[in-house]
C-alpha positions in Angstrom: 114.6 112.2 134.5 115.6 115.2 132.0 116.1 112.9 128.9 113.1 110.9 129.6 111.2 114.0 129.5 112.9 115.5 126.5 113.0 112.0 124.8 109.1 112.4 124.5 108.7 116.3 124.4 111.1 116.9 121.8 109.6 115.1 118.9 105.7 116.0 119.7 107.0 119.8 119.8 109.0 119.3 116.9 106.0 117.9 114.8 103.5 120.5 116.1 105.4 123.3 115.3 106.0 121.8 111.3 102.0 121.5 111.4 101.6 124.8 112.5 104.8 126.8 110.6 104.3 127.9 106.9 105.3 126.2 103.9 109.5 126.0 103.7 110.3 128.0 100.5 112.6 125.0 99.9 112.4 121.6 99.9 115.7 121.3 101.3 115.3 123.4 104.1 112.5 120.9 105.4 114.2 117.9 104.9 117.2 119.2 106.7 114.8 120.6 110.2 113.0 117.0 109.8 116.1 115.1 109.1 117.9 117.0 112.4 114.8 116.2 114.6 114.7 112.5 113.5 118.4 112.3 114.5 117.5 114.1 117.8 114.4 112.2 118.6 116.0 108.5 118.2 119.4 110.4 119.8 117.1 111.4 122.9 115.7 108.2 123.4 118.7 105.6 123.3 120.0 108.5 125.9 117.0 108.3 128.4 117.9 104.4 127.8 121.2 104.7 128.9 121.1 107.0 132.0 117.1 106.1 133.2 116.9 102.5 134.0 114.4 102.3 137.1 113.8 105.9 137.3 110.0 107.3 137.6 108.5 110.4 137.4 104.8 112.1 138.2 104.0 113.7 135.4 100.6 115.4 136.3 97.6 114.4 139.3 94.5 114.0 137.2 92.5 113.1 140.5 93.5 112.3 143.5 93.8 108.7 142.5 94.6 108.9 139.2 97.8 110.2 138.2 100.1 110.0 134.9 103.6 108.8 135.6 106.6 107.2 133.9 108.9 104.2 134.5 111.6 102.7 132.6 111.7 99.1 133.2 113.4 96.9 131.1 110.3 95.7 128.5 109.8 99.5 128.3 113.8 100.0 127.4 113.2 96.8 124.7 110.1 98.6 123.5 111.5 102.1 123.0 114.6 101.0 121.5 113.4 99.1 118.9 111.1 102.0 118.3 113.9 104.5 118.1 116.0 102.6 115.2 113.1 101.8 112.9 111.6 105.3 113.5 114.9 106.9 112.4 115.5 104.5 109.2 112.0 104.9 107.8 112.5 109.3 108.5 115.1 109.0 106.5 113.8 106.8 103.7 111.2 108.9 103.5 113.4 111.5 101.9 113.4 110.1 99.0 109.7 108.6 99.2 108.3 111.6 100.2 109.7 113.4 97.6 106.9 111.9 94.8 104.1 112.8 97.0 102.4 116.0 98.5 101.5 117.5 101.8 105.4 116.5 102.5 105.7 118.7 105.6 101.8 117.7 107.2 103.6 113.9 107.1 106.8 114.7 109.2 104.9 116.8 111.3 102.5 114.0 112.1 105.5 111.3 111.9 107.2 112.9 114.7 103.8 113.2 116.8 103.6 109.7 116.8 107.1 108.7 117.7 107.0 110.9 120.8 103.6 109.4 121.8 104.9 106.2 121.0 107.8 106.7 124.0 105.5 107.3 126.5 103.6 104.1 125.9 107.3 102.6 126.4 107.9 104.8 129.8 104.3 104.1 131.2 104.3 103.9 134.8 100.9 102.9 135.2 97.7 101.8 133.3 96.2 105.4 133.1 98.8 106.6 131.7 98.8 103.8 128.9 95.5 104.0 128.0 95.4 107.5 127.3 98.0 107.8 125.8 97.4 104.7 123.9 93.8 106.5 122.5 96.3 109.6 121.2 98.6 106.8 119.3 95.4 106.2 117.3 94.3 109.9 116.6 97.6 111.4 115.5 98.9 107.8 113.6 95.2 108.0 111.4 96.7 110.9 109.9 99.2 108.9 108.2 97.1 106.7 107.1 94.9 108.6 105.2 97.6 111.1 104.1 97.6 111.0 100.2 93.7 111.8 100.8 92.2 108.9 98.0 88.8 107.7 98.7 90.2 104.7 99.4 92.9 106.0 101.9 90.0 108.2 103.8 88.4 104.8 104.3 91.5 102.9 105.5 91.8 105.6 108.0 88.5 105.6 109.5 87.9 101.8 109.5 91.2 102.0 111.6 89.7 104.6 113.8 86.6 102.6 114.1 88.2 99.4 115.2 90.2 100.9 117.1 88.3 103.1 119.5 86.5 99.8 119.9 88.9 98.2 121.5 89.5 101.5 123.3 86.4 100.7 124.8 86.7 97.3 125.6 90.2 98.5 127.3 88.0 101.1 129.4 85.6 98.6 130.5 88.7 96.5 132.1 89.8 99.5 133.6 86.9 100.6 135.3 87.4 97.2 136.9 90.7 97.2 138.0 90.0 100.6 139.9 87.6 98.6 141.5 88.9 95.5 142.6 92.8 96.4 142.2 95.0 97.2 144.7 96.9 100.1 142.4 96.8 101.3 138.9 100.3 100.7 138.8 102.5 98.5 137.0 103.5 95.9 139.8 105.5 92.6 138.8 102.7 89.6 139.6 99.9 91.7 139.2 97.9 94.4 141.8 94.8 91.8 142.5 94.9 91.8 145.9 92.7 90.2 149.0 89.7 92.5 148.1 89.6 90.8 144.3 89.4 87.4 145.7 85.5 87.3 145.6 85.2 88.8 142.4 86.9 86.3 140.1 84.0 85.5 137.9 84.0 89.7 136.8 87.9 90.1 136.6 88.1 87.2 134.2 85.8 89.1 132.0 87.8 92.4 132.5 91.0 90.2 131.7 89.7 88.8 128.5 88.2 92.0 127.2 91.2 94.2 127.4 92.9 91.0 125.9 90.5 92.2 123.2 90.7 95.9 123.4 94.7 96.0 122.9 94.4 92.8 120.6 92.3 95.5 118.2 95.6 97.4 117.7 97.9 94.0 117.3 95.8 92.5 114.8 94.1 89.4 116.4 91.3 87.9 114.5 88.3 89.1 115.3 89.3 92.5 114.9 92.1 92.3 112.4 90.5 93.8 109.4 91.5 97.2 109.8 94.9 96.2 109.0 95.0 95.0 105.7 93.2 97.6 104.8 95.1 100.6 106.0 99.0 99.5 105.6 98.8 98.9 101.9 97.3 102.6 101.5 99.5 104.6 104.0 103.0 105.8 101.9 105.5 103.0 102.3 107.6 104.4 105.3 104.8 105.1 107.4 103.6 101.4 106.7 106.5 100.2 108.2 106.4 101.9 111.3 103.1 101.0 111.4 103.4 97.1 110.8 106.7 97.0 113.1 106.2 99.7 115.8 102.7 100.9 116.1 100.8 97.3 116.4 103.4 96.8 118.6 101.5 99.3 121.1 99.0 96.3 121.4 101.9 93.4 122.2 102.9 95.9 124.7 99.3 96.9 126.1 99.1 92.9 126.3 102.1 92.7 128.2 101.6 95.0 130.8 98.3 93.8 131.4 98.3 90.0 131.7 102.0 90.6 133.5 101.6 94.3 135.4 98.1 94.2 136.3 96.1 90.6 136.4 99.4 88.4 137.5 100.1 84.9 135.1 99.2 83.5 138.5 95.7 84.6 138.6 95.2 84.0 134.7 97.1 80.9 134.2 94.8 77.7 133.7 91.9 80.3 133.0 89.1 80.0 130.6 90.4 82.9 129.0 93.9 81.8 128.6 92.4 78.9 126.7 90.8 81.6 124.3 93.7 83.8 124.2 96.1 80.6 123.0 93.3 79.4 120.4 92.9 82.7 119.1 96.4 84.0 119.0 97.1 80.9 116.8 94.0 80.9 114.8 95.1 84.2 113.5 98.8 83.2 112.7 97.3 80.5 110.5 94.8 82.8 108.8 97.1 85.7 108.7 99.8 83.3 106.6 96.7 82.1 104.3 95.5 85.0 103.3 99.2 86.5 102.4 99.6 83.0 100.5 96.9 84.1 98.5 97.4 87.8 97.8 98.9 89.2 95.0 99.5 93.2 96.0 103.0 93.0 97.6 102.0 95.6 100.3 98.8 93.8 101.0 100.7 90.7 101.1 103.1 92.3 103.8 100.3 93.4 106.1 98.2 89.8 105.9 102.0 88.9 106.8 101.8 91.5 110.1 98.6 89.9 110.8 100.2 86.0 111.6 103.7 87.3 112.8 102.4 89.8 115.8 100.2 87.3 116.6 103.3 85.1 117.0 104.3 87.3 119.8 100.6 86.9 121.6 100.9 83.2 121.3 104.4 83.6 123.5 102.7 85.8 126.0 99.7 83.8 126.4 101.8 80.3 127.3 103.0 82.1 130.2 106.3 80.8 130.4 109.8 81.8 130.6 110.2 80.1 126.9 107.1 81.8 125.7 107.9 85.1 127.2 111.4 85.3 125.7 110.3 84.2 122.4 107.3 86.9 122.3 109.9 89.9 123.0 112.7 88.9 120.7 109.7 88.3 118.0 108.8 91.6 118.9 112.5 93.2 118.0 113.1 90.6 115.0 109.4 91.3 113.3 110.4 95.2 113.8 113.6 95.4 111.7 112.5 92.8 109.3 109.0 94.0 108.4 110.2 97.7 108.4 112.8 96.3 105.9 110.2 94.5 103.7 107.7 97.4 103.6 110.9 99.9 102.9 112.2 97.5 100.0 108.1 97.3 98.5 107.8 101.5 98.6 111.4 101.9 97.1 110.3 98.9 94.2 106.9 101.2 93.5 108.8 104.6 93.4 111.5 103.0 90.9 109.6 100.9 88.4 105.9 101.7 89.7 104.9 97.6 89.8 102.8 96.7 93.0 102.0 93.5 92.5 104.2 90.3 93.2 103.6 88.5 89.4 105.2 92.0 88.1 108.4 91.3 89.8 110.2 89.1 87.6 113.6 90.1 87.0 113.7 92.8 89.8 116.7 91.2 91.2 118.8 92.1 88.1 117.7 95.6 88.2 117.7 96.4 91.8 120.5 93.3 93.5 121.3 95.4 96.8 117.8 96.0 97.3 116.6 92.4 96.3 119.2 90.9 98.5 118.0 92.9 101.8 114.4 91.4 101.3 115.4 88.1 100.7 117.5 88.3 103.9 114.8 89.9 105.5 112.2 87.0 104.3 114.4 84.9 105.7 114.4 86.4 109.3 110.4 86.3 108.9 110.1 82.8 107.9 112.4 81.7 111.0 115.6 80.4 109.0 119.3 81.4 110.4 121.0 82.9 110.9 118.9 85.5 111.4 116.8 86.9 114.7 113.6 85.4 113.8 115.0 81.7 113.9 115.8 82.4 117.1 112.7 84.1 118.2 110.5 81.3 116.3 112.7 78.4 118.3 111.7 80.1 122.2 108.2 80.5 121.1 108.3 76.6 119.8 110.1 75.4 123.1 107.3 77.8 125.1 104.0 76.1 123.4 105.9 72.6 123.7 106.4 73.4 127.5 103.3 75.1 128.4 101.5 72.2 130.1 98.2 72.2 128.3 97.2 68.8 126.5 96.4 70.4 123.1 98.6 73.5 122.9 101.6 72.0 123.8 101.7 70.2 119.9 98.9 72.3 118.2 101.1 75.9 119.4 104.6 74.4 117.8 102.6 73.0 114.7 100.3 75.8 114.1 104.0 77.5 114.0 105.8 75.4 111.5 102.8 75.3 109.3 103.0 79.1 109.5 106.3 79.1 108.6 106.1 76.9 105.0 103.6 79.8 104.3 105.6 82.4 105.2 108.2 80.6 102.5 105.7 80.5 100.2 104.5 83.9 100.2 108.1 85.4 100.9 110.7 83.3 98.5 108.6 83.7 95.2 109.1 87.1 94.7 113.2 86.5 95.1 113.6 83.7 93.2 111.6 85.1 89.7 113.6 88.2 90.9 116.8 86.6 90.7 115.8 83.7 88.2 113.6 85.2 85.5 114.1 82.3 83.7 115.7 81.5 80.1 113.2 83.8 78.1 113.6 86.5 80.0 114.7 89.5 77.8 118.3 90.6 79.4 118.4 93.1 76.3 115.6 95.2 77.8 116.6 95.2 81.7 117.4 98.7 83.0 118.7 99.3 86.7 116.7 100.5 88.9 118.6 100.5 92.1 117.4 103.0 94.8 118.8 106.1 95.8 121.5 105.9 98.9 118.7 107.3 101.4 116.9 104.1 100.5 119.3 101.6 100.3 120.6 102.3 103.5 118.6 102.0 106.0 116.9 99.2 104.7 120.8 97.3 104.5 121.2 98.7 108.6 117.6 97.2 109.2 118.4 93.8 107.2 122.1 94.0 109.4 120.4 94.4 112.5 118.2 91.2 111.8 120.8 89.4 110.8 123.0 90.6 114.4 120.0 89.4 116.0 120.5 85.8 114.8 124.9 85.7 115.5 124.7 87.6 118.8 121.2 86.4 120.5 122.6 85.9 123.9 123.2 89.8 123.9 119.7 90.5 124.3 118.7 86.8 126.3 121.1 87.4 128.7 119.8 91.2 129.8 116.3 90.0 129.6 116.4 86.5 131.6 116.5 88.1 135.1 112.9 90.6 134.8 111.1 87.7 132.7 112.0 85.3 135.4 110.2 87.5 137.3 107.7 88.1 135.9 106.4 84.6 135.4 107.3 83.1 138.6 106.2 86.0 140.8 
């Protein structure tokens, strides 16, 4: 219990007190505190991995019904971990980022917030404790949103506040319900409707579809998907890519615990609003994948991308199968070390030769090759090919639409899917090829190398390895997570 509590303390300490402390009279001394609490953030958390499994804690009794507590389950241990490795890359990267922009010790300070309020989300023991702790996600992770303090930036942030304290509300409304008509506020395997829900079906659907909503807000899901195009390409490069692997990954999680934790797939299954939840989660992988087809602004491009892939993981929870489910979390790990990869590889291209947009990219392979080769592995694991994670992802979440049982998801789900896909090519591959193929008139007299600093090629080559590990070893992960999926399908 120790290293669950210091695994979230630690790094929301850590980044109050750089708010609060004075300027460092060098910059080295501040990258050397932040660098040692990164280390000890992510060290903390793969340790309350390790020695927790299935052990809880009260943290505080709001009322005498309400109370915040933690768990760590196994989607919690998936969660974290994932959370733990792209957190630590990106810190580091951000050495060298960071080093071209101001209010340098305000970002860590923030950063580090956010990755300690991002472990309790992870270690939630019960739907209180989510929420609110899922409304602080959004207040301290604005912050890096807005940090370079643009006009443009101040209005990425508070169109992301906006949205999101929407679907905050939406969320509340469901949870008013639950407290109502559920059993517990905990997270129970099948769900916590009990007898004394059965004569309000009609009002728990509703709940049920607007918290769908309500955590759909923070994963992208069209309607409410705006606020992410707008913010990513804005925020500096590393905190985009926590924010378009991890962060919208508070929603897929929110999701989760929901349909799985609180309703029960056996009171949603067959349900109007798992009709709406499949049509919609595959509405906005097809629009997501359009619109990055047709942008130009390689950071833009990368969060219309985030838009179609998370939603990739709400189409595998909302088939409700052991396919789909399996699918939806390893999309969730494979879409987390591959778009923190991408967005790491677009901020260390605009700090080394300042272009931003994909048709200013020709050549880049001969002046950056380590760098150009990590994204076009990484495009690969996005687009689905091996042998990387996301073929392996993208081929569950195919076999979960193909067996869900409906008469129009069960072809429109896998073809929605491969249609996404030959976008994702298209939107992806370009960039790599006139990178690495300039073409016969290309002028090699004037190339000049550009290759990033070692605190930036690495961890984008450990994320780009990890994707690839992802795709060679699969049964690692399939094998741990096949027993508590089981579960929590057929309960």
């Amino acid at each position: 219990m120790a290293f669950i509590l210091l695994s979230i303390a630690f790094p929301i300490i850590s980044g109050l007190y750089l708010l609060v402390r004075r300027e460092f009279s060098h910059r080295k001394g501040l990258l050397c505190m932040a660098g040692a609490c990164f280390a000890a953030a992510s060290g903390f958390a793969v340790l309350a991995l390790w020695l927790g499994r299935g052990v809880s804690c009260r943290l505080l009794q709001l009322t005498k019904t309400l109370t915040l507590e933690l768990r760590i389950d196994g989607v919690g241990m998936l969660f974290a971990g994932m959370a733990a490795i792209v957190f630590l890359c990106a810190g580091f990267f951000s050495f060298a980022y960071m080093e071209h922009e101001e209010h340098e010790k305000r970002y860590y300070g923030f950063y580090l917030i956010v990755q300690g309020v991002l472990y309790v989300l992870c270690f939630a023991g019960n739907l209180i404790t989510f929420y609110l702790f899922f409304e602080i996600l959004t207040m301290f992770s604005v912050p890096l949103v807005l940090h370079n303090q643009k006009h443009e930036s101040v209005m990425a942030g508070l169109k992301y506040l906006f949205y999101s304290l929407c679907g905050a509300y939406m969320v509340l409304f469901g949870l008013y319900v639950i407290s109502r008509y559920g059993e517990t506020l905990r997270f129970t395997e099948g769900g916590v409707l009990g007898a004394k829900a059965a004569d309000h079906t009609g009002v728990l659907l509703f709940a049920a579809l607007f918290m769908i909503f309500g955590f759909g807000v923070k994963a992208g899901m069209f309607p409410l998907h705006a606020w992410l195009p707008t913010a990513h390409p804005v925020a500096p490069a590393p905190a985009s890519a926590v924010l378009s692997a991890v962060i919208v990954k508070a929603g897929v999680l929110g999701l989760l615990r929901v349909v799985y934790y609180i309703f029960g797939t056996a009171f949603l299954r067959g349900s109007w609003v798992q009709q709406v939840w499949l049509a919609l989660s595959l509405l906005t992988v097809f629009m997501g994948s359009m619109l990055a087809y047709r942008e130009d602004v390689l950071k833009k491009r990368l969060a219309y991308s985030t838009v179609s892939q998370v939603s990739y993981c709400l189409f595998g929870l909302a088939v409700m199968n052991i396919e789909g489910v399996t699918g939806s979390l390893l999309q969730v790990l494979s879409h987390g070390f591959v778009k923190a990869a991408l967005f790491l590889c677009a901020g260390a291209i605009i700090v080394q030769t300042g272009k931003t947009r994909v048709s200013g990219l020709r050549g880049i392979g001969k002046e950056m090759p380590i760098l150009m080769w990590c994204y076009t592995i990484a495009s690969m694991g996005l687009i689905g090919l091996p042998p990387t994670g996301g073929f392996i992802s993208k081929w569950y979440l195919a076999m979960g639409g193909l067996s869900c049982g409906d008469k129009v998801f069960f072809l429109l789900g896998p073809a929605v899917l491969l249609v996404s896909a030959l976008l994702t090519a298209g939107y992806l591959l370009p960039p790599a090829i006139a990178g690495f193929f300039p073409g016969s008139d290309y002028d090699d007299k004037a190339l000049k190398k550009h290759e990033p600093p070692v605190l930036m090629n690495v961890p984008v080559l450990i994320l780009t390895v990890l994707s690839v590990l992802m795709g060679i070893l699969p049964n690692v992960l399939t094998n741990r997570m096949a027993e508590w999926i089981t579960r929590l399908v057929t309960f």
